[in-house]
BAMARSE-140874 format. One record per residue (C-alpha): residue number from 1; x, y, z. Coordinates in steps of 0.05 Angstrom, whole numbers, plus 32768, in hexadecimal, padded with zeros to 4 digits. Layout:
[pt NUM [X Y Z]]
...
end
This chain:
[pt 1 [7FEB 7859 84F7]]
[pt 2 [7FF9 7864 8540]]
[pt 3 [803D 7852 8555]]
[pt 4 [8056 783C 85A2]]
[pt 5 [8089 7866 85CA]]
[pt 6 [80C6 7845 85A3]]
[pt 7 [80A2 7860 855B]]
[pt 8 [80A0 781B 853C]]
[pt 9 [805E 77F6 8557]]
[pt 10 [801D 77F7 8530]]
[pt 11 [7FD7 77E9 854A]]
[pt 12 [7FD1 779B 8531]]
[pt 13 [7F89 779E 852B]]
[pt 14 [7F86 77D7 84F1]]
[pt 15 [7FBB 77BD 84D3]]
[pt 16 [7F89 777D 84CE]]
[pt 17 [7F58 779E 84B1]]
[pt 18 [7F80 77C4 8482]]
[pt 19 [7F99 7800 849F]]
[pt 20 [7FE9 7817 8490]]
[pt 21 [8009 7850 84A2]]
[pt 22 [801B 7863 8463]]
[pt 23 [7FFC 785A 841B]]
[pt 24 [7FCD 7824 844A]]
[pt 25 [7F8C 7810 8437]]
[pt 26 [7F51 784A 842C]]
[pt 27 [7F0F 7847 845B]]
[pt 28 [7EEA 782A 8425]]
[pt 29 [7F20 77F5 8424]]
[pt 30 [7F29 77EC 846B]]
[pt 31 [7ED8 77DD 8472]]
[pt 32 [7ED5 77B2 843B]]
[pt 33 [7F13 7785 8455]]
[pt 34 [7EF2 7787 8495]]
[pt 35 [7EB8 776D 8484]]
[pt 36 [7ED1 7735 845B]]
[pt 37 [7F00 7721 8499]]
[pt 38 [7EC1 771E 84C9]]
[pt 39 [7EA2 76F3 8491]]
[pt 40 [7EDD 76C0 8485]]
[pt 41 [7EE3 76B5 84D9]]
[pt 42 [7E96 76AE 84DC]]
[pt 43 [7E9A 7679 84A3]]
[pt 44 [7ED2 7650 84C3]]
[pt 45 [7EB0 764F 850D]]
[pt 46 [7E67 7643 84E6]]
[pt 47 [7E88 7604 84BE]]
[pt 48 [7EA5 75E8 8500]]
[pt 49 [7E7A 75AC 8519]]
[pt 50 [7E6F 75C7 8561]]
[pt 51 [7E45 75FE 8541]]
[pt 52 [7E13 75CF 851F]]
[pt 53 [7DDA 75B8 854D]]
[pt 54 [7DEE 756E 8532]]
[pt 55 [7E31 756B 8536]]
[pt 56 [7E3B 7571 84F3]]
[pt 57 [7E54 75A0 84CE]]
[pt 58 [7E25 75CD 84A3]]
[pt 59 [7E51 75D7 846B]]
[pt 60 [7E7B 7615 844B]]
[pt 61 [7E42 7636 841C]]
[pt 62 [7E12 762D 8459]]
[pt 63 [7E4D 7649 8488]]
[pt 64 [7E5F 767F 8456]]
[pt 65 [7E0E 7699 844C]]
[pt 66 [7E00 7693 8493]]
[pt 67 [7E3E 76B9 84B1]]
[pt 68 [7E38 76ED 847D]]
[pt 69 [7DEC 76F9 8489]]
[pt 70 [7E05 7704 84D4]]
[pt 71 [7E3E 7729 84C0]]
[pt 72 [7E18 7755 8498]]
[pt 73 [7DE1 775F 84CC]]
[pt 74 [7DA6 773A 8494]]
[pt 75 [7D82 7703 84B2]]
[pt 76 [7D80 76D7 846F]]
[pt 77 [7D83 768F 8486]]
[pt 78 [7D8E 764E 845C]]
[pt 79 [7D8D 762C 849A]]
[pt 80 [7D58 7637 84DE]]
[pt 81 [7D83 765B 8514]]
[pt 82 [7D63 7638 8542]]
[pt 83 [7D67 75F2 8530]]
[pt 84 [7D9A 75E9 8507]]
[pt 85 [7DD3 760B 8533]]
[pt 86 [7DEF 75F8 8583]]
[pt 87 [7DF5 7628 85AF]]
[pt 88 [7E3A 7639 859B]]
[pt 89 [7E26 7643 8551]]
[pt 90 [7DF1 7674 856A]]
[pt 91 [7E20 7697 8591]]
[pt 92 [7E54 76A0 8556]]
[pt 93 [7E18 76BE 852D]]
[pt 94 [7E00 76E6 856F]]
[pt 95 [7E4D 7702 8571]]
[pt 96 [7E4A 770B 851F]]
[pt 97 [7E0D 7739 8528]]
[pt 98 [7E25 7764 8556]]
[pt 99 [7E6F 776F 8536]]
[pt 100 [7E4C 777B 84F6]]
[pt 101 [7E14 77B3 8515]]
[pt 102 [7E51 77CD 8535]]
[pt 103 [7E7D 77D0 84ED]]
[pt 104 [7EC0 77BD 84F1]]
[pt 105 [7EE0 7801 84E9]]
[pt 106 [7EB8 7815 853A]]
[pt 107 [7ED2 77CC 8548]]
[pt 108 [7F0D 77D7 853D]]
[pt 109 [7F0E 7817 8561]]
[pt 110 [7EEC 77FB 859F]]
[pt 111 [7F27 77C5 85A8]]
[pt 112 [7F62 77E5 85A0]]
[pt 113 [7F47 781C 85D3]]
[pt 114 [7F39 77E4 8605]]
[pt 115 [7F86 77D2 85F2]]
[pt 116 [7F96 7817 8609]]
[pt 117 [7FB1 7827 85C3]]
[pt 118 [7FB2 7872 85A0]]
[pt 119 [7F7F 787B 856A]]
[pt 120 [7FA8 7895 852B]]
[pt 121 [7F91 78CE 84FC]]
[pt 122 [7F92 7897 84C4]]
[pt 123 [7F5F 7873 84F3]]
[pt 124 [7F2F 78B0 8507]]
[pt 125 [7F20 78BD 84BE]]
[pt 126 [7F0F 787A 84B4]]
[pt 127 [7EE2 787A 84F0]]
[pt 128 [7EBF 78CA 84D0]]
[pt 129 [7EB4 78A7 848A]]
[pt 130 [7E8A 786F 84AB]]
[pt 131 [7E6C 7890 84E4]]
[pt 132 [7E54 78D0 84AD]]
[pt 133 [7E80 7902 84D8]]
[pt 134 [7E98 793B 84BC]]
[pt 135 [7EE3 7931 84D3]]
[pt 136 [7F09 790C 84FC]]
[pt 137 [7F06 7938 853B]]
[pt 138 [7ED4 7917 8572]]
[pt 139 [7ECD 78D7 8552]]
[pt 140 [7EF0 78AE 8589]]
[pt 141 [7EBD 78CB 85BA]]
[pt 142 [7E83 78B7 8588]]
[pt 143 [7E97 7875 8580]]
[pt 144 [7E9D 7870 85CF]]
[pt 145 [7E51 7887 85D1]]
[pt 146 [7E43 7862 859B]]
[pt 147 [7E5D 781F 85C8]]
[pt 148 [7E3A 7834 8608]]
[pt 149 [7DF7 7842 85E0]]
[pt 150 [7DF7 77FE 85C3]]
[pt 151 [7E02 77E0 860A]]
[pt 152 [7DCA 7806 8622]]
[pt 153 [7D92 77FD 85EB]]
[pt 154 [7DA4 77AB 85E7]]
[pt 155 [7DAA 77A5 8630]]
[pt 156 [7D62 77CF 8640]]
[pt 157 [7D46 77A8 8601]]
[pt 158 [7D57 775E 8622]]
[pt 159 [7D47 776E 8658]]
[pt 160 [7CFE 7787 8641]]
[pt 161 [7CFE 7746 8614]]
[pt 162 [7D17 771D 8654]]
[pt 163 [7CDA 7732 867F]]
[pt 164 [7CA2 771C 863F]]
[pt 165 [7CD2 76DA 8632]]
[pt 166 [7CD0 76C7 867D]]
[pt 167 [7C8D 76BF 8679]]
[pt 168 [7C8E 767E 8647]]
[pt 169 [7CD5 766A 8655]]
[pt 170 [7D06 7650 8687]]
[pt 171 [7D35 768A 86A7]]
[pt 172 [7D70 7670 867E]]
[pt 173 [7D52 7661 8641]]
[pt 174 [7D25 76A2 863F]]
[pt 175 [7D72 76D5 864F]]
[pt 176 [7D88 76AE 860E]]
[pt 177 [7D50 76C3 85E3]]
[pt 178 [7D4E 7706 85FD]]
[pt 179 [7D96 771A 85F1]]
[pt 180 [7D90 76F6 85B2]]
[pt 181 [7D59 771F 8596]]
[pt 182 [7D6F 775F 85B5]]
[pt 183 [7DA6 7766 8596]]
[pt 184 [7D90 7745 8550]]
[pt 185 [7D5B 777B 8550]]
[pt 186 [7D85 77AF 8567]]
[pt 187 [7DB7 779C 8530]]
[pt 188 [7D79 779C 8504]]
[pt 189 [7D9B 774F 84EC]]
[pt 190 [7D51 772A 84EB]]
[pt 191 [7D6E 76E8 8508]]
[pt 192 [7D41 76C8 8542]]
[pt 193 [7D37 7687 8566]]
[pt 194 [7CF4 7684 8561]]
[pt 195 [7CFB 7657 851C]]
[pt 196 [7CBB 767F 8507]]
[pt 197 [7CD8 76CC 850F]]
[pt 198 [7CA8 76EB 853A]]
[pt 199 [7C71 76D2 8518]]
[pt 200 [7C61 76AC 8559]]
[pt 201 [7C51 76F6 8571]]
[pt 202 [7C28 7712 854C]]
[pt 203 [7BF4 7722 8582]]
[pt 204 [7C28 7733 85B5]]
[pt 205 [7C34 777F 85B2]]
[pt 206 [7C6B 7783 85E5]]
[pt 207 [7CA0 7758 85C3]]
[pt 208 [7C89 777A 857C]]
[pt 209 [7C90 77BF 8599]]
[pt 210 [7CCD 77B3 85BA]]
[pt 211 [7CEE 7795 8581]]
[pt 212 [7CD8 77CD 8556]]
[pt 213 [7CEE 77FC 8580]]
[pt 214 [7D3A 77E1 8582]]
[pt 215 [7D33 77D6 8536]]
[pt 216 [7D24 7822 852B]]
[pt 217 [7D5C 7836 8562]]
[pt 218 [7D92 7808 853C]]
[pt 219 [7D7D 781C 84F8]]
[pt 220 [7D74 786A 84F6]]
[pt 221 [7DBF 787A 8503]]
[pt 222 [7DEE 7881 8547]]
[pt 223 [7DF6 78CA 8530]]
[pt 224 [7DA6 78DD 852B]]
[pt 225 [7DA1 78BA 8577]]
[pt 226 [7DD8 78DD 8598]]
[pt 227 [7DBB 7920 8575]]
[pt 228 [7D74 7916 8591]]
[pt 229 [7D9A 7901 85D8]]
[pt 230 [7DBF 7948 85D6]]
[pt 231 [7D8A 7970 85C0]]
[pt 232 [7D4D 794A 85D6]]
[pt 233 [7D0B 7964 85B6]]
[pt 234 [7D1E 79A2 8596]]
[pt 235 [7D14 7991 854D]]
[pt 236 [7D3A 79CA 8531]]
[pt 237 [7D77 79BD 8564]]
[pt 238 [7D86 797D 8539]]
[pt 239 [7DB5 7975 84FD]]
[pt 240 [7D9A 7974 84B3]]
[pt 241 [7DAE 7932 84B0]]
[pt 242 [7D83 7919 84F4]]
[pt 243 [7D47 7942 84D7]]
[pt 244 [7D48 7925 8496]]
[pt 245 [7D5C 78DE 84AF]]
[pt 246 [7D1F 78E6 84E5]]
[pt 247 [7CF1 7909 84B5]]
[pt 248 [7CF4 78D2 8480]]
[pt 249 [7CFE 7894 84AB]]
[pt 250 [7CB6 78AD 84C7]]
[pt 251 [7C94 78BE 8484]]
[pt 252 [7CA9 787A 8474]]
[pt 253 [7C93 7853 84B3]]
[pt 254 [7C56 787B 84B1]]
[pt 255 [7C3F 7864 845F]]
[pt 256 [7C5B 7823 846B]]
[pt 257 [7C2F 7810 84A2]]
[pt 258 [7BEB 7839 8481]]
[pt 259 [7C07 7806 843B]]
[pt 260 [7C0A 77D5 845A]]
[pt 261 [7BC7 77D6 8485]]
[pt 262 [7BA3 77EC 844A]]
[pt 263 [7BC1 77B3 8419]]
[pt 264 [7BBE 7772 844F]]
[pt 265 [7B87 7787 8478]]
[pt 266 [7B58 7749 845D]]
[pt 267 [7B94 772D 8449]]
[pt 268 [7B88 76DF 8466]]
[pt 269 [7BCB 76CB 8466]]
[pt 270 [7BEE 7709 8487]]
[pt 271 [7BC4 7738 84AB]]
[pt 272 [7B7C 7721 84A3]]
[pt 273 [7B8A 76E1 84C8]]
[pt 274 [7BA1 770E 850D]]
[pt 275 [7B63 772D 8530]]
[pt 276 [7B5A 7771 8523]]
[pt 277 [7B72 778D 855A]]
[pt 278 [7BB4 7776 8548]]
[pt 279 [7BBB 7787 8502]]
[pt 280 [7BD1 77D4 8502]]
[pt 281 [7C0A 77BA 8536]]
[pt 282 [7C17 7789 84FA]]
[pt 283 [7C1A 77B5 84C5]]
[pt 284 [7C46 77E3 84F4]]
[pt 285 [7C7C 77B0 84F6]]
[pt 286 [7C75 7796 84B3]]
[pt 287 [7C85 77DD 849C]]
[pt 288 [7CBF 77DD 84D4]]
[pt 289 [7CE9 77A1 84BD]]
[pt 290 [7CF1 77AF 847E]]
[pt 291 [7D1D 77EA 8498]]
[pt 292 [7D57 77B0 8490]]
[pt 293 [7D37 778A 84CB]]
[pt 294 [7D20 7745 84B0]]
[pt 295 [7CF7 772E 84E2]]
[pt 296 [7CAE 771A 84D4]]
[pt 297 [7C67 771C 84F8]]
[pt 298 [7C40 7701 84B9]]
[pt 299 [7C62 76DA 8485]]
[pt 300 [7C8A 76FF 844D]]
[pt 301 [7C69 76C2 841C]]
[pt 302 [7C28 76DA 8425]]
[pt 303 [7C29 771F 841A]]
[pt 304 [7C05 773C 83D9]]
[pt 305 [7C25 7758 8399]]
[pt 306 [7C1A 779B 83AC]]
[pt 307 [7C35 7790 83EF]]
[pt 308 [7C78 776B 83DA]]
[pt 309 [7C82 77AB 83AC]]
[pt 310 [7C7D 77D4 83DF]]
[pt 311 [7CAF 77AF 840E]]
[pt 312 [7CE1 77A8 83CF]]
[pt 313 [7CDC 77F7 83D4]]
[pt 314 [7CE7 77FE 8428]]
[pt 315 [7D1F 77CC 841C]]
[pt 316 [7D48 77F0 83E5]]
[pt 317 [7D3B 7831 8413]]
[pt 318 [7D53 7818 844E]]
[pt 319 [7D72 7833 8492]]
[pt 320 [7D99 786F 849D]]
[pt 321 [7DDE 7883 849A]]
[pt 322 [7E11 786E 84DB]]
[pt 323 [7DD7 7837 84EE]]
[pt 324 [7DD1 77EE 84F2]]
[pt 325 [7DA5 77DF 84B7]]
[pt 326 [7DB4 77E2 8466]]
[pt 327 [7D98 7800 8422]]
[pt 328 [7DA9 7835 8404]]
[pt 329 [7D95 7865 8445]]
[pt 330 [7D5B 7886 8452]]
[pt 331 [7D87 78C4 844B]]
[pt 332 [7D9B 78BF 8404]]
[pt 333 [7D50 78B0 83EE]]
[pt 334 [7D45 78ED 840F]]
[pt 335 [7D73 790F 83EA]]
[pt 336 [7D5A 78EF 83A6]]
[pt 337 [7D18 790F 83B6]]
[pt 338 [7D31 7957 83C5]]
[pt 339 [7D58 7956 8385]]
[pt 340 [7D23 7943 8363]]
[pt 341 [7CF3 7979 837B]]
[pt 342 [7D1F 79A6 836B]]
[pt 343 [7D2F 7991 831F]]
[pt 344 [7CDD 798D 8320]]
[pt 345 [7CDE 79DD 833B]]
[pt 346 [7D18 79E5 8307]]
[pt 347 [7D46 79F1 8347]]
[pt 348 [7D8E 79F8 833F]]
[pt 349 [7D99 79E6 8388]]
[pt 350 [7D7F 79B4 83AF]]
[pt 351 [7D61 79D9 83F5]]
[pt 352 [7D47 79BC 8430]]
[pt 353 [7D37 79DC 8473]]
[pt 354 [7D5B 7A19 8462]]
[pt 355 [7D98 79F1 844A]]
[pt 356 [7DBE 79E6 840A]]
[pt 357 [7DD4 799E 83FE]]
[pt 358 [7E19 79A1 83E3]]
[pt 359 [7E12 7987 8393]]
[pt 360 [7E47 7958 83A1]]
[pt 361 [7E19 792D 83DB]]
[pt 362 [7DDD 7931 83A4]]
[pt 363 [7E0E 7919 836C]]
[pt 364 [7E1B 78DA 839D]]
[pt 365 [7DD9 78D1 83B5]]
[pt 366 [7DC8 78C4 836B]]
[pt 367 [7E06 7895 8361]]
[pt 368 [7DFD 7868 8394]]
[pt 369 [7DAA 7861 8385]]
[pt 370 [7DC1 7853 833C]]
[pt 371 [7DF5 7824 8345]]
[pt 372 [7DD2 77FF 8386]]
[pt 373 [7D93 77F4 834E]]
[pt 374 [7DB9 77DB 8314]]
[pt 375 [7DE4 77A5 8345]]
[pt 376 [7D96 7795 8364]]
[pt 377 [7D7D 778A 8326]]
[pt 378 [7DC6 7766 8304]]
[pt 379 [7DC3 7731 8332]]
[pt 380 [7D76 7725 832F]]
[pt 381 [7D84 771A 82EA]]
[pt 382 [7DBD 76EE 82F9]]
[pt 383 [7D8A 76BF 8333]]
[pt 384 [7D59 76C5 82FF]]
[pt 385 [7D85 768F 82D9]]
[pt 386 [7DA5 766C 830B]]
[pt 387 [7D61 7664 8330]]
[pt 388 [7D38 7655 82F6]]
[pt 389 [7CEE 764B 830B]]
[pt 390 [7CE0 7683 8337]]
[pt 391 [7CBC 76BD 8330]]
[pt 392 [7CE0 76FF 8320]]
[pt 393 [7CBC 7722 8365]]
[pt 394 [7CD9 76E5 8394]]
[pt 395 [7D1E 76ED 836F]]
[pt 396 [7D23 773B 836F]]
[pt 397 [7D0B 7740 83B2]]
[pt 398 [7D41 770F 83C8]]
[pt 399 [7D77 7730 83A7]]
[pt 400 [7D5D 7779 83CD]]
[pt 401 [7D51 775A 8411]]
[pt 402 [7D98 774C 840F]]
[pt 403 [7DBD 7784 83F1]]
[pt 404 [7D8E 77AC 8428]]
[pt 405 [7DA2 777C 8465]]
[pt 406 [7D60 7770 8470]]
[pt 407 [7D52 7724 8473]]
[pt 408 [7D10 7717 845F]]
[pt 409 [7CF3 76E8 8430]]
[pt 410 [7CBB 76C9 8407]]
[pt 411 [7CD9 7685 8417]]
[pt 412 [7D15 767D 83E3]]
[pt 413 [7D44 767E 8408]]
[pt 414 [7D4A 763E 841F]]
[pt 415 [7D40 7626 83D7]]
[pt 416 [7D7B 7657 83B6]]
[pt 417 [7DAF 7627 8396]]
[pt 418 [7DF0 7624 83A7]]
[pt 419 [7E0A 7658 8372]]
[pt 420 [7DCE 767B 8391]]
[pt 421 [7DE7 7680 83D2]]
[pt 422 [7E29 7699 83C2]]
[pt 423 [7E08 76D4 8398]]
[pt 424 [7DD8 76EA 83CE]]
[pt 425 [7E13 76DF 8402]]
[pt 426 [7E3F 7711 83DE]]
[pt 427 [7DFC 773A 83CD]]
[pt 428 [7DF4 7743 841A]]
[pt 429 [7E40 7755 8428]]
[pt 430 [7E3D 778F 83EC]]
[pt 431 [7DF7 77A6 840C]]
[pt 432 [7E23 77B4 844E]]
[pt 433 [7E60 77CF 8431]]
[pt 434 [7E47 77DD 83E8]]
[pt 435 [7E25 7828 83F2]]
[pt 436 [7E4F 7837 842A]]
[pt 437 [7E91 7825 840D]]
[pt 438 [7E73 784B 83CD]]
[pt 439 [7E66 7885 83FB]]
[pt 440 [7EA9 788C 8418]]
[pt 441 [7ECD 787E 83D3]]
[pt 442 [7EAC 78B5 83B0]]
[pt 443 [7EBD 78E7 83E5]]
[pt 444 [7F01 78D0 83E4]]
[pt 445 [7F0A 78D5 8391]]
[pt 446 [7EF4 791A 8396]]
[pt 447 [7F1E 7949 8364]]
[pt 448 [7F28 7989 8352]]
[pt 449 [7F06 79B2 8322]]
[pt 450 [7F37 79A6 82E0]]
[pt 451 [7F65 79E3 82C7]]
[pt 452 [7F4C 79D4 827D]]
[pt 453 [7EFA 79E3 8278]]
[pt 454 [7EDD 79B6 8240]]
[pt 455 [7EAB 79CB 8209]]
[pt 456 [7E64 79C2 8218]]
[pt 457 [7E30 799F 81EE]]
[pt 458 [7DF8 7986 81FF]]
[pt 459 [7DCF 7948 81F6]]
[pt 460 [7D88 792B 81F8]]
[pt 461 [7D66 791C 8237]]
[pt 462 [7D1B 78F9 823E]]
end
């Protein structure tokens, strides 16, 4: 760690969150540790009686789901934001949101250079394993960008949402909701005022396209925006990574909305009760939020099979790398996809845009889909038992909405037992450390090729 003029002072705050100077804590551990301390202050300030819209305190399992659905930027609620929480309360979860969009590593970062303090080398390559950088050189600079473009998108979002708000509400009342939403969108956390999501805006194109915008911004990665800010329109000026992140956050957006249009068009309880002028805008956002949003223009409930299936899908897919949302990245399914072509082709390599992916990102691409899938589908058959008398498609799609921070529902959470709670609670916190932390570790366990080659044999596959 960084040490003061007389050699002996650490930075306080990485030390917090795990950070030594030597044999201290890895990335991985220093997010994970993070996380978990954001969660535990959330809970206590949650549980306090000033936060509850009563006076009386919610409880710890409410405090605990509620802080770490904040903390982990989800939007899962066991209680309504708006009526069950003061002003205070909503401000705690308001300050959650935005510590837990920013990640605590960045957080970190931002305070102690506020304190004036020196950034360590220790620190920088914590700050390149969860911004996606390729070293530590220029990372203080990014995160300062990072900072001033999350001012700027949150502040020209309320301020958008301020001017359709003022039209309904007092001035007061209607700066509230706007920040509120602004950065909850931005932060792509799902949590509203509105009791209803924005359900209660269905027909209202400026608020949906406003918060789908800042969804999209938050969600497809700090480094993709400050590449398309340096290099503007020139597709072939970007990075691999912004084309690919770009190029499959729009094939997605782009299906997703045709899906969903074609599957609820005449739908009565989603988009055949708007008129149908509305309903493309619908199916728009309804393909948006699942991008680890949360927030809803037609109930989650009422959407067909078909559609749920398809949602389950977005979910698991997620946002991109260095962004707000969760999943397992748009990036990686990418990835999955190329590799697969390739084995398909009977490819050795897997080649996009002129460009060899290094084995190594391919062999974790498939990791983290495998192991994200078996603990989606562990723990839906753990709820399965512990919430006996629901259907598998409201269970599973539980259990993905949180591991991918997204937040929606088909109404059970409210109903999840206790035991329930706690498992979805720690389902959301390993959705926003889980494949990133898994990320980080297996660069960091990287070994040599062994000195002593093995005999080969093979076995059968299919």
């Amino acid at each position: 760690m960084a040490t003061t003029s007389g050699g002996r002072g650490r930075h306080g705050l990485f030390r917090a969150l795990g950070g030594r100077a030597r044999g201290g804590f890895s990335p991985a551990q220093t997010m994970v540790l993070g996380f978990a301390g954001l969660i535990l202050v959330g809970t206590c300030l949650l549980a306090l009686p000033a936060a509850s819209a009563t006076g009386e305190s919610i409880g710890l399992v409410d405090a605990f789901f509620t802080a770490t659905s904040a903390a982990c930027v989800t939007g899962l609620q066991v209680r309504d934001t708006a009526t069950t929480f003061s002003p205070f309360g909503q401000a705690v979860i308001l300050l959650l949101v935005q510590a837990g969009g920013l990640g605590t590593t960045i957080l970190a970062t931002l305070v102690a250079l506020i304190l004036g303090k020196r950034i360590s080398l220790r620190e920088r390559l914590a700050l390149s394993e969860t911004l996606g950088t390729h070293g530590p050189s220029g990372v203080v600079r990014l995160v300062r960008e990072i900072l001033v473009l999350t001012v700027l998108a949150e502040a020209a979002g309320a301020l958008l949402l301020f001017a359709r708000f003022a039209l309904e509400h007092p001035p007061g009342r209607a700066v509230w909701l706007a920040v509120f939403h602004a950065v909850s969108a931005y932060n792509n956390a799902g949590f509203d005022l509105f009791s209803r999501s924005l359900r209660g805006h269905a027909t209202d194109g400026f608020v949906l396209l406003v918060v789908a915008g800042l969804i999209i911004l938050g969600g497809i990665g700090y480094i993709v925006v400050l590449d398309v800010r340096r290099a503007g329109l020139r597709w072939q000026a970007y990075s691999l990574h912004s084309r690919i992140a770009l190029a499959t956050t729009l094939g997605l957006l782009a299906l997703g909305t045709a899906l969903f249009a074609l599957l609820e068009w005449h739908n009565p309880r989603t988009l055949g009760a708007l008129p149908p002028a509305y309903r493309l805008l619908a199916a728009f956002f309804t393909a948006v939020t699942p991008r680890t949003a949360g927030f809803e223009v037609v109930p989650t409930g009422g959407l067909a099979e078909p559609s749920l299936l398809l949602t389950i899908a977005l979910m698991f897919i997620g946002a991109s790398p260095g962004g707000t949302g969760g999943g397992i990245k748009t990036t990686t399914f990418a990835t999955l996809l190329l590799a697969l072509r390739a084995a398909i082709r009977g490819e050795e390599a897997v080649v996009v845009a002129g460009r060899h992916l290094p084995d190594d990102q391919v062999r974790k691409a498939w990791v983290i889909a495998t192991a994200a899938a078996g603990w989606v589908l562990g723990l839906t058959g753990v709820l399965l038992v512990t919430e006996a008398g629901h259907r598998l498609t409201e269970v599973l799609f539980e259990v993905v909405s949180a591991f991918g921070t997204v937040g929606l529902t088909t109404g059970l959470t409210p109903q999840l037992s206790p035991v329930g709670r706690v498992l979805i609670a720690l389902m959301m916190y390993s959705g926003r450390v889980g494949p990133l932390t898994l990320a980080v570790a297996l660069a960091e366990r990287r070994r040599p090729r062994p000195s002593i080659q093995f005999p080969e044999e093979r076995v059968m596959i299919g």
